[in-house]
N, C-alpha and C positions, 0 to 999 in steps of 0.2 A: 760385090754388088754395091756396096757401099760407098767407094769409088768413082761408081760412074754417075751417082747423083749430083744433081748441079748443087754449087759450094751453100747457097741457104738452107737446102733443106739439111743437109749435112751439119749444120751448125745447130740448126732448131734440135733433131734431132740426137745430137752429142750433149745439150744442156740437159734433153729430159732425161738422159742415161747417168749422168754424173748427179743431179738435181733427185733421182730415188732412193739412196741412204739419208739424206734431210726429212722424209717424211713420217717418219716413227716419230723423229726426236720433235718435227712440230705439231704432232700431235697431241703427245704429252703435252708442250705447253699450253696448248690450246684449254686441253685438259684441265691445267692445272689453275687458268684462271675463275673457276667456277669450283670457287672450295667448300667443300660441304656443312653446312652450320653446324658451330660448335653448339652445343648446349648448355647452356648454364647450369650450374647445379641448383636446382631448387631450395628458396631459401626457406629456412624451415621457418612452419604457420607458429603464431603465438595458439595457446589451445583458447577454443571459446566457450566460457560456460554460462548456463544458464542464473538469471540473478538469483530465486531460491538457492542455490549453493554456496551465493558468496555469503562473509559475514557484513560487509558493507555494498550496499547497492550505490548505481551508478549515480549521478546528481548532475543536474542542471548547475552551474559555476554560481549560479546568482538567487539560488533557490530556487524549493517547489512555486511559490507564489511567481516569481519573476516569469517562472517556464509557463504557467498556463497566460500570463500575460502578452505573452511572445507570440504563443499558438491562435490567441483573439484576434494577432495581428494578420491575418492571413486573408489575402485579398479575394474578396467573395466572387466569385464569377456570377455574372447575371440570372442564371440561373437559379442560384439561391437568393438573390437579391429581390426578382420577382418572384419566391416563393414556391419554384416548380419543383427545387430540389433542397432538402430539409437533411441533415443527419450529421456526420463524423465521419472522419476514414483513420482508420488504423493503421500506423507505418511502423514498420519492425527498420530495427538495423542495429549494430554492432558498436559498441564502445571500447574502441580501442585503449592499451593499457597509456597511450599516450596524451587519452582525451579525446582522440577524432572521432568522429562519424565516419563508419564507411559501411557497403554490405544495404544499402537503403531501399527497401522494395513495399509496396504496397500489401498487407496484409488482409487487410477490408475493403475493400474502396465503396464509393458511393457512384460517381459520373468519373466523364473522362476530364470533365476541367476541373474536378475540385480534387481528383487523382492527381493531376498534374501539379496543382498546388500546392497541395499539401508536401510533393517530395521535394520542389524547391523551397519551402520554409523548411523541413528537415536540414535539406543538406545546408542550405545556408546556416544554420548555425553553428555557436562559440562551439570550444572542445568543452566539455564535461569535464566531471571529476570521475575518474575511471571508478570501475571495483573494485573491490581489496579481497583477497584471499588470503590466510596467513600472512599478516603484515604488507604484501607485493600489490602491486598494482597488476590489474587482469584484463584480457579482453570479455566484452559482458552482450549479450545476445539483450536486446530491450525494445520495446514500443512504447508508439506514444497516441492519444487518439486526438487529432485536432479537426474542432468541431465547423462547423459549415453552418450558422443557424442566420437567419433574419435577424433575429431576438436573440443576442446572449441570454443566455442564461448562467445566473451567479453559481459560482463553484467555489469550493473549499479549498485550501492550500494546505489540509491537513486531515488524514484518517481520523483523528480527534476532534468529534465536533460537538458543539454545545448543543444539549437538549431542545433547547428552543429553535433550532432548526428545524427539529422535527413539523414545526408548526406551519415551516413553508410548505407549499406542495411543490411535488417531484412531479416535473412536466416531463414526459414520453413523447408525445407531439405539439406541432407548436400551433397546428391547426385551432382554434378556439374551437367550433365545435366537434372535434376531433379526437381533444385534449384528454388523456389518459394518466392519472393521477396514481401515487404508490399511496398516500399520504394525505387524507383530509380534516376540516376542521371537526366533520360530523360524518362518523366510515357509513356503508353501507348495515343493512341493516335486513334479516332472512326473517320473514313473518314468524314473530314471537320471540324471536332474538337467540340466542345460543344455544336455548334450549330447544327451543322450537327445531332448529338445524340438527338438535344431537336426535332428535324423535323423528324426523324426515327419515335420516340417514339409517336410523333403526329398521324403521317400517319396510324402507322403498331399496334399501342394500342385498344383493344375494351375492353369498358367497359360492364362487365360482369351484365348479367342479375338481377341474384339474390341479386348482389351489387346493382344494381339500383331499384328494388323491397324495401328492407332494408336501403337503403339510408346507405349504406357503405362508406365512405370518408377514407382517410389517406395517407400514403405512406408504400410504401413496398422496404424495405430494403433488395436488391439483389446481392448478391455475386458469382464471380466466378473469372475465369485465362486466362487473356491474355499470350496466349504460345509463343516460339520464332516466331514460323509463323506466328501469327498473328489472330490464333482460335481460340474458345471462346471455355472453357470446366469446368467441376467440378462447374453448375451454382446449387446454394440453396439458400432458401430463409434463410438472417439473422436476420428479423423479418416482419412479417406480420399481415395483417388486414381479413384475410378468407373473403367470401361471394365466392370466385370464383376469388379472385384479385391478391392471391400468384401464381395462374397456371396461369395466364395470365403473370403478369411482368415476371414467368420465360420461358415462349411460346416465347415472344417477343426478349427475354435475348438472347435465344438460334439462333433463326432467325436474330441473328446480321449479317452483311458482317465482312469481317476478317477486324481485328485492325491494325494501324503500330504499331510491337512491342516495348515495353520498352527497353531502354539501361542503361549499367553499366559497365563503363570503356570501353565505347566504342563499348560492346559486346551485341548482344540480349538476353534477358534472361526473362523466365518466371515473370510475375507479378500480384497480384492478387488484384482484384480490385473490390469496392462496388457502386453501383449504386441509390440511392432513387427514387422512381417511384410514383408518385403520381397518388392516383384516386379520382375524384373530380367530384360529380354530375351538378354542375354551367357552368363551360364550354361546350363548345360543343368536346371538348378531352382532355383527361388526358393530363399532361406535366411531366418533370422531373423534382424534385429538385425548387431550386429557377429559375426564369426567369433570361435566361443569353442574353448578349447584342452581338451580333453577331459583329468582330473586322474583321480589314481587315488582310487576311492572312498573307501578308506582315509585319504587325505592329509588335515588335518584343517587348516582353516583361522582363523588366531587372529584376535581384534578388539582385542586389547591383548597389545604385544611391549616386549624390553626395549629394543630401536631400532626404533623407526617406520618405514615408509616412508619415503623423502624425493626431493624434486628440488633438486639445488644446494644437498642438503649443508641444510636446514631443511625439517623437516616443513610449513611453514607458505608454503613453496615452492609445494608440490599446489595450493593455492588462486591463488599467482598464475599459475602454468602454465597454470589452465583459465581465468582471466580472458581468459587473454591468446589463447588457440586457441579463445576463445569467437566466435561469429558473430551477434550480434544477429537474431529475426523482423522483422519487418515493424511488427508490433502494440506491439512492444520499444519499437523506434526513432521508433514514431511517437507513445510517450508511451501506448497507448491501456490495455496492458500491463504490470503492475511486480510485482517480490519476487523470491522465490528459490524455486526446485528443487534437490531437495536430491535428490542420485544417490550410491548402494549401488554398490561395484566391489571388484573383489581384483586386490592386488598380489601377483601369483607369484613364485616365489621365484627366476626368470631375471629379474623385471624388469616383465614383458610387465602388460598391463591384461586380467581379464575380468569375465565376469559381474556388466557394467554393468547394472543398473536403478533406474527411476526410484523412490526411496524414498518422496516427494512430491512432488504433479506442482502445475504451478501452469497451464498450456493444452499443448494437442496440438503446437505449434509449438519452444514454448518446453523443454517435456521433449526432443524429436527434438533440436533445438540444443544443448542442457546432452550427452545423450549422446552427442553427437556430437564436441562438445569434450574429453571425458571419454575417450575409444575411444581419441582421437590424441595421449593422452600417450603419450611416450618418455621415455628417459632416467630410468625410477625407479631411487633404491638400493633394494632389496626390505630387507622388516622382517627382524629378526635375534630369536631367541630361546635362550641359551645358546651365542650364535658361531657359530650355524646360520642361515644365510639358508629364509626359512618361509612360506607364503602368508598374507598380512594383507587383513582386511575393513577399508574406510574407505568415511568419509562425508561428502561432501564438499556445504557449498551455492554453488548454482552463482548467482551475479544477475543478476535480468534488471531492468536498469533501463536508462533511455533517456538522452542525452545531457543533456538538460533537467529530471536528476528531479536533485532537493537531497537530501541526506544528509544527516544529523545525525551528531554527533563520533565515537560508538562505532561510525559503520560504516563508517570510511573509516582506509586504513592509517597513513597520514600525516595529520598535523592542517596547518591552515592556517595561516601564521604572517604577524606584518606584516614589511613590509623594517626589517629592522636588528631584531629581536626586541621582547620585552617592556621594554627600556629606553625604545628607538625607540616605540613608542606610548606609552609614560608621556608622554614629553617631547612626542611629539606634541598629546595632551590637555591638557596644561600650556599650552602656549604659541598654540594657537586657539582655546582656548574664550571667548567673549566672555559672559562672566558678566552676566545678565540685572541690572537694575537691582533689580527689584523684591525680588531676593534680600539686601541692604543694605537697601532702603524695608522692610520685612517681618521682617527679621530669621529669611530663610530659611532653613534649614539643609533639606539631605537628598540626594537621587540618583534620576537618573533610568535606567531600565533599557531599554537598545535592542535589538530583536535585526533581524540581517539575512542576508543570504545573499553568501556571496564566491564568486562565480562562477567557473566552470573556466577564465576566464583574468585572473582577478586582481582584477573590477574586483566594487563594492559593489551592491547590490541589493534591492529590497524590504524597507528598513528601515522600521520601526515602532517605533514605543513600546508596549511591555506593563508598563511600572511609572513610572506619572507623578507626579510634583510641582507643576509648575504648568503655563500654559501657552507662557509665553514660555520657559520652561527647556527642556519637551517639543521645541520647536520648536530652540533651538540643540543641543541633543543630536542631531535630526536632520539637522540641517546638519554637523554635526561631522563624524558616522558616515557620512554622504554623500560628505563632500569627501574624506574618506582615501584614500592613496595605493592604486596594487594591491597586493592580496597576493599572497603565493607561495600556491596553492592549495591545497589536500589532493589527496590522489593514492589513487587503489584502489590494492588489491593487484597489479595487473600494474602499476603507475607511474602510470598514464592522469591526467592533470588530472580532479577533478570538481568540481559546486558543493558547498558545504559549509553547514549554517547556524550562526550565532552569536548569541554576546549580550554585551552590554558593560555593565559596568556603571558611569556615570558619575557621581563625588558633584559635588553643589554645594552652597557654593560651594569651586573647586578650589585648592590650593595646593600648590604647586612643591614637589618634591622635592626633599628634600638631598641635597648633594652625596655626602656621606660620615655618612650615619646612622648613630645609637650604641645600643648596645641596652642595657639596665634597670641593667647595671654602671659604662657611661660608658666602655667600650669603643668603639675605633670599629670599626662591621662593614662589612664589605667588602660590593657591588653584586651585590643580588638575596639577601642573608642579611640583610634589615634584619625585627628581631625581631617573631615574630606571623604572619609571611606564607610560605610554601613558595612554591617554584619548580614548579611540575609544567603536564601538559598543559593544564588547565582554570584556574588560575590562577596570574595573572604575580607574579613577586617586585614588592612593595612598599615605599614608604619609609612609615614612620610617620604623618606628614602628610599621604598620597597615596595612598586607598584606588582601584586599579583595577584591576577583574580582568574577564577576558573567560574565557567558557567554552562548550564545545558543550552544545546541548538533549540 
């Protein structure tokens, strides 16, 4: 049959016959041009921990101060320009062990344009100085809160702040008549005054059933706002003990009579203020707070005498007194917690302590603890005015920091020193520094600047370099700073060892100190007067030839 076909189709025909063992094998290739993705091996994450864990937290390159400078700079959308939108937004994200930002997400926000802003001033920022964990650099989980206001408002570049702060008010809103104050020149004031409040609370408190079923004890930590007229609003509880005892102190809160209002500069102005309410099954009624001594209206109580206060004979006693009948929370101790609460009290003119309260609160924990340290001093000398012993107001901040938190110089009583003083570490500098070659090959001259942490029991820590020269120099500076002996630590104010942080600063290349250095006359000056150098807490007496000074950040 094949045959009689005429000769085209016979050809067409004979191709596709010869042309079907080629189609497997172009299939495969077909196949094989679409190759199935390889997969990378995953490359393994750095771990991320939270900053309470580390021993050094992250930092802004150019400091605290510099950072909130930065955050001022944040281009205000209209919105908050004309006033419609007031607050902060809170931006979490990750500090990488290399210094980046990455990981950048809104935590808080406020609108969608100050959201948006606020993550482009994040991400556009320098690297940081990462964490430190045992010596290493970490990746570190952090936020930051940058503000959105009309009106800055002044901020601190330091958890350490001078008392007379206190005297500014702490604006909440930035409304004028709006403005909600922590902090006045003249607080609010509950008809008849402390006492008055401790006999309200008497009379007009029940203790709640299911509390006394369960044998429920504590205090209940209640908040609200003394207005300019003198009405109590915006009451919630800022910590409680349940059974039935949070809707009671805030039942009673709310059935206050109206307050005299708060002043500031003269004017009445909103003020908000915390009350602890105690429930106690032993009494026949709850009380508030510590028991306060009822004073005659008249008696007028000073803020400045011509003798202070004191415990042991120094004013500066008060502070270690409450360090030391301080009890650390929970959140304190476990690092999760840090600063200061700063508590309002009068010292009477027998001695006695009253009319504790929390002047800034920093948690519901942390306030109960600072007045609770604060209730059990004894032993005051009362202030004196004209040879007259006189009720004095004081104000004391109490720290809540954790075993593990580093201090810097100004906030610790005692500075850290090496064994055998500032001689003892000259000489020590001198005699192991192995001076890198390449500073002779080079014709190096300069200093490299370390800073580290001396820990609460002597030994050196999470040292780093912040001011480099080279890298072989970088590196024996940190071996230097490593191998030193321990130090004697810094001490709080009650004694207690703490960690401290430092910085060194070391020249290369280094040359030995004379023995007996002479100063510009060709006198010879005696050890630690050699000319050009003081002796003080942030830097050591020097010899001419032997620039080394260590100082707290």
């Amino acid at each position: 049959m094949f045959s009689v076909l005429p000769i085209w189709p016979r050809m067409l025909l004979l191709g596709g016959v010869l042309a079907l063992p080629l189609l497997p094998v172009a299939a495969q290739q077909r196949a094989g041009v679409k190759k199935a993705p390889v997969k990378a091996a995953p490359a393994t994450a750095e771990p991320v921990y939270e900053a309470y864990q580390l021993q050094v937290k992250p930092e802004y390159a150019e400091g605290q101060f510099a950072l909130q400078q930065y955050l001022k700079a944040a281009r205000l959308p209209s919105e908050v320009q004309q006033g419609k939108v007031q607050g902060a937004v809170l931006v979490g994200f990750v500090v990488r062990s290399d210094g980046r930002l990455t990981d950048t997400f809104i935590a808080r926000g406020l609108s969608a344009a100050t959201n948006a802003e606020a993550l482009r001033l994040i991400q556009a920022m320098p690297k940081w100085r990462p964490g430190r964990q045992s010596d290493k650099a970490v990746a570190t989980r952090f936020a930051v809160t940058v503000p959105f206001q009309k009106l800055a408002s002044p901020s601190k570049s330091s958890d350490l702040m001078d008392l007379a702060d206190l005297q500014k008010p702490q604006v909440v809103e930035t409304d004028r008549s709006k403005q909600i104050y922590t902090y006045v020149e003249q607080m609010p004031q509950f008809p008849g005054g402390m006492p008055g409040l401790h006999n309200y609370l008497v009379q007009n408190l029940k203790y709640p059933e299911l509390a006394q079923r369960n044998q429920v004890e504590g205090k209940v930590f209640v908040n609200f706002v003394v207005r300019q007229d003198g009405s109590i609003n915006d009451v919630k509880v800022q910590k409680g003990i349940g059974a039935g005892c949070d809707e009671e102190a805030v039942r009673v809160i709310k059935a206050m009579p109206a307050w005299t209002p708060g002043k500031q500069n003269g004017r009445v102005v909103n003020v908000q203020y915390t009350v602890p309410v105690t429930f106690s099954a032993t009494p026949a009624k709850p009380d508030v707070g510590a028991a306060e001594t009822p004073t005659p209206a008249e008696e007028k109580v000073y803020t400045y005498v011509e003798q202070m206060p004191a415990i042991g004979g120094s004013p500066g006693g008060v502070t270690a007194a409450v360090q030391t009948a301080l009890k650390l929370p929970v959140e304190v101790r476990e690092g999760r917690t840090a600063g200061l609460v700063f508590v309002k009290f009068v010292v009477r003119a027998n001695g006695s302590v009253t009319d504790a309260v929390v002047a800034r609160s920093l948690c519901a924990s942390c306030d109960e603890a600072a007045l609770t340290a604060v209730n059990s001093l004894t032993g005051f000398e009362p202030g004196k005015q004209n040879g007259r012993a006189v009720p004095v107001q004081l104000t004391v901040p109490v720290p809540m920091y954790g075993p593990n938190h580093v201090f810097d110089g100004g906030q610790v009583a005692v500075q850290a020193s090496f064994p055998g003083g500032g001689t003892a570490l000259r000489q020590y500098m001198t005699d192991k520094l192995r001076e890198p070659k390449v500073l002779k090959q080079e014709n190096l001259r300069g200093a490299v600047e370390v800073r580290f942490v001396i820990q609460n029991d002597g030994r050196i820590g999470a040292a780093e370099v912040v001011r480099r020269l080279c890298r072989s120099c970088d590196e024996e500076a940190l071996r230097l700073v490593r191998d030193m002996p321990r130090w004697t630590p810094a001490r709080n104010a009650a004694g207690q060892p703490v960690a401290q942080r430092q910085n060194v600063i070391i020249p290369m290349p280094v040359k030995p100190a004379e023995t007996a250095p002479r100063d510009r006359s060709g006198k010879t000056a005696t050890p630690g007067e050699a000319p050009g150098y003081a002796a003080s807490a942030h830097q050591l007496p020097s010899a001419p030839r032997f620039v080394l000074t260590y100082r707290s950040l």
